[in-house]
C-alpha positions, 0 to 999 in steps of 0.5 A: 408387713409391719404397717398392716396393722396401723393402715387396717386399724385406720380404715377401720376406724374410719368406717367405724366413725362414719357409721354414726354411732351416738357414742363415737361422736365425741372428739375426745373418744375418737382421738383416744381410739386413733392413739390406742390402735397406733401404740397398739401398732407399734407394740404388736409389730415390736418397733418400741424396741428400737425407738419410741418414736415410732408411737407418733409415726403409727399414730400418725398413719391411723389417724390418716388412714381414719381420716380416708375410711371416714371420707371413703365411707361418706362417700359411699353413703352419699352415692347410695342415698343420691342412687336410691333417691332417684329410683322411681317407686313401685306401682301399688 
């Protein structure tokens, strides 16, 4: 239960990165959010108690999971965007 948070933390991320926000953009603010939520992950599940290493195994695990809702979410856009580009247009 305790990886919930990191996996849901990086989805999120990942969708909220392909969304396209104009202040998301930048490499350096997407990594600074990726690492945030990963220290957040292992503070809030308590695993900085055993070892601090557990910070680059959360850290890790977002930054997939950001990578997978950023593919997931284009994916997405690009079916919807192919879908309605093929849909015929009302007659006036």
């Amino acid at each position: 239960m305790d990886e919930l948070l990191p996996i849901a933390a990086g989805l999120a991320l990942g969708v909220l990165f392909a969304s396209g926000f104009g202040w998301l953009r930048p490499w350096w603010i997407r990594t600074l959010l990726v690492v945030l939520a990963g220290v957040s992950a292992t503070v809030t599940s308590g695993e900085f108690r055993a070892n601090w290493a557990f910070v680059l195994v959360d850290v890790g695990e977002v930054a997939l999971l950001a990578w997978i809702g950023f593919a997931g979410a284009g994916a997405v856009r690009r079916r919807r965007d192919s879908r309605n580009a093929r849909r015929p247009a009302l007659p006036t």
